[in-house]
C-alpha positions as CSV (number, residue, x, y, z in Angstrom):
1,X,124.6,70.1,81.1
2,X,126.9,71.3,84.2
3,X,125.0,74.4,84.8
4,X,121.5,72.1,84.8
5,X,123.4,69.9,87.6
6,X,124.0,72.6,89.4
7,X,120.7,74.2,89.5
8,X,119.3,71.1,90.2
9,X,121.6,70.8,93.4
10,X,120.8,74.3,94.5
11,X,116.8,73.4,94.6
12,X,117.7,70.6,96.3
13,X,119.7,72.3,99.1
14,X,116.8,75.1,99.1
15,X,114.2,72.6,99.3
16,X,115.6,70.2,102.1
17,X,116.6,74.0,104.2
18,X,113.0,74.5,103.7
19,X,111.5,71.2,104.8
20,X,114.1,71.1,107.8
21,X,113.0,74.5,109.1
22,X,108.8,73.3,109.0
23,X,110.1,70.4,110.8
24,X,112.0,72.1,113.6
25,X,109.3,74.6,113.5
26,X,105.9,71.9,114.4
27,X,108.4,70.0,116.5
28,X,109.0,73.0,118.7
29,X,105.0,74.3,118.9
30,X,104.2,70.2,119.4
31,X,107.3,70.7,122.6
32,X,105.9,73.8,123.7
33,X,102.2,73.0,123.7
34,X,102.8,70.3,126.0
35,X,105.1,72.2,128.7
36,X,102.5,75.3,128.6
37,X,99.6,72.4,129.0
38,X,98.3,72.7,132.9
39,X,99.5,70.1,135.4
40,X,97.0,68.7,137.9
41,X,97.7,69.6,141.6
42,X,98.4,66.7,143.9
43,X,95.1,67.1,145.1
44,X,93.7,66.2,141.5
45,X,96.0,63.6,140.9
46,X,96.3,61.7,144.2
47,X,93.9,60.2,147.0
48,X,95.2,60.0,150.9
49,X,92.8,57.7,152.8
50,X,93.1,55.2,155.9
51,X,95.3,58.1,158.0
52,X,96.5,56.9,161.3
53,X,99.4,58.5,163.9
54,X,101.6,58.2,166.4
55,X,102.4,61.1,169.1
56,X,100.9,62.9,171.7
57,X,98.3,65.7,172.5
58,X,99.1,68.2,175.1
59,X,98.0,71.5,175.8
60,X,94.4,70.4,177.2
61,X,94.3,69.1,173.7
62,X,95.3,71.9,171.5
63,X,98.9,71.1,170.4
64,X,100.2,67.5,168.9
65,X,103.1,66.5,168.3
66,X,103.6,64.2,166.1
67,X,106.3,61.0,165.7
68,X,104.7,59.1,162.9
69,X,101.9,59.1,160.1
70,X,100.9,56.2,157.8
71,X,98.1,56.0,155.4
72,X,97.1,54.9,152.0
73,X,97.8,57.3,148.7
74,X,96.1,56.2,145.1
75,X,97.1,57.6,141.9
76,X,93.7,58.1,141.0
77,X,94.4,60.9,137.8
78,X,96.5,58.3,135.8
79,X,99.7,56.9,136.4
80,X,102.4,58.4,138.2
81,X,106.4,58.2,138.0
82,X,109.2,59.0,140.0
83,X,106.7,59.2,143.2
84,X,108.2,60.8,146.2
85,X,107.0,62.2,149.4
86,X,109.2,64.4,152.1
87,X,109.2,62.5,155.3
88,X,107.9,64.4,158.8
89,X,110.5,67.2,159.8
90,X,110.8,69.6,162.4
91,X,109.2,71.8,160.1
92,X,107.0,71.6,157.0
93,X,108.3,69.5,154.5
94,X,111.1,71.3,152.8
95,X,112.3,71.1,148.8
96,X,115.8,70.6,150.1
97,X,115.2,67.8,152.1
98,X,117.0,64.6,151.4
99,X,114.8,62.0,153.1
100,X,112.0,60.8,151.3
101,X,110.2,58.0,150.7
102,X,110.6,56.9,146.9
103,X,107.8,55.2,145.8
104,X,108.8,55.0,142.1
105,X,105.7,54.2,139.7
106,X,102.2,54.0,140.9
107,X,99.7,52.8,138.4
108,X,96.3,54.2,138.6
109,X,93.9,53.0,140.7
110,X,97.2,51.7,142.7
111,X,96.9,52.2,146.5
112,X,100.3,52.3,148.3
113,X,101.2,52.2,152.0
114,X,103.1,55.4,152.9
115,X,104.6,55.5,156.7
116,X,106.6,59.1,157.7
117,X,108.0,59.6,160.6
118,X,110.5,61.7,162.7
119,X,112.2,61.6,166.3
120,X,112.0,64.9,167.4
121,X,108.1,65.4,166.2
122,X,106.2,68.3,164.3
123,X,104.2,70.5,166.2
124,X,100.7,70.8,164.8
125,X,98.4,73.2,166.7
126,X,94.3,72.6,166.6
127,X,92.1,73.5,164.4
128,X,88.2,73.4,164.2
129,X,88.7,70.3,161.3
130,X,91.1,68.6,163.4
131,X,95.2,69.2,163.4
132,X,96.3,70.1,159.8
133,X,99.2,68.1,158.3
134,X,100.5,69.0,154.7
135,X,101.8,66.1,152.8
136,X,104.4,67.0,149.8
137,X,103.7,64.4,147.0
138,X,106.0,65.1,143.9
139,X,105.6,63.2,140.8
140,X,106.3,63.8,136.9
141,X,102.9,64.0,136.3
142,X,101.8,66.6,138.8
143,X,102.4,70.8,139.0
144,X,105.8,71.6,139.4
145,X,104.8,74.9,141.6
146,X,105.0,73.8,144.7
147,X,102.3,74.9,146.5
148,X,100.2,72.9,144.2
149,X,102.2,69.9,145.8
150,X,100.6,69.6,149.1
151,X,97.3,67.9,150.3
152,X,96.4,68.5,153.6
153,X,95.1,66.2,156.1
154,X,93.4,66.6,159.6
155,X,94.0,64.2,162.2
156,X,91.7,63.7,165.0
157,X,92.4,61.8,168.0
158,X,89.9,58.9,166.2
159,X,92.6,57.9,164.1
160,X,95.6,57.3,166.8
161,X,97.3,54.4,167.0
């Protein structure tokens, strides 16, 4: 009778080993599946319309610098979390900087106001579409490369302030 009991509890042990190692197994292909799964740019997965600015045009036109940029952004690719955009530097729009504008979670089809700004201006030089200014968007949802991060915008001297 002892020796069933204990053959018994050995197929048990071997059996729930088994069942534990399938389960880790699917749960790591399921984990892995969705991290290898392509993120939409921020392009795809946002919208930038109503652009308007603050700064000035010099160089007979061919240089702006620029103090301030507002315009609308809708999640249009689903909803988005932990939203945040770089505000205007001296610069592009670095990974490392620490002023943003947090806009949390933006359902889709949501249309939020965005304003960035900066004292000392970015210099943007002309180009045949207008003067080209990246915006960073970073959100859960989108690429984490981050030159899939941007969306650029031209400005024209239509939309100033």
């Amino acid at each position: 009778m002892r020796r069933k009991k204990k053959k018994g509890k050995k197929k048990l042990i071997l059996l729930s080993s088994i069942v534990a190692v399938i389960v880790v197994a699917v749960g790591g292909a399921l984990y892995q599946s969705q991290r290898d799964k392509p993120r939409p740019t921020a392009e795809e997965y946002f919208e930038i319309s109503d652009l308007t600015w603050d700064g000035f045009i010099e160089d007979n036109g061919s240089l702006l610098i620029l103090n301030i940029l507002t315009f609308n952004l809708t999640a249009v690719g689903g909803d988005a979390h932990q939203v945040r955009i770089p505000n205007l530097g001296p610069d592009e729009p670095s990974p490392w900087r620490e002023d943003y504008v947090d806009l949390g979670t933006m359902s889709q089809g949501e249309v939020r106001t965005v304003l960035l700004s900066t004292e000392k201006g970015v210099y943007i030089h002309l180009k045949e579409e207008g003067f080209p200014v990246r915006i960073r968007i970073i959100s859960e949802e989108i690429s984490r490369d981050p030159k899939d991060q941007f969306i650029t915008v031209y400005v024209t001297q239509e939309e100033h302030e």
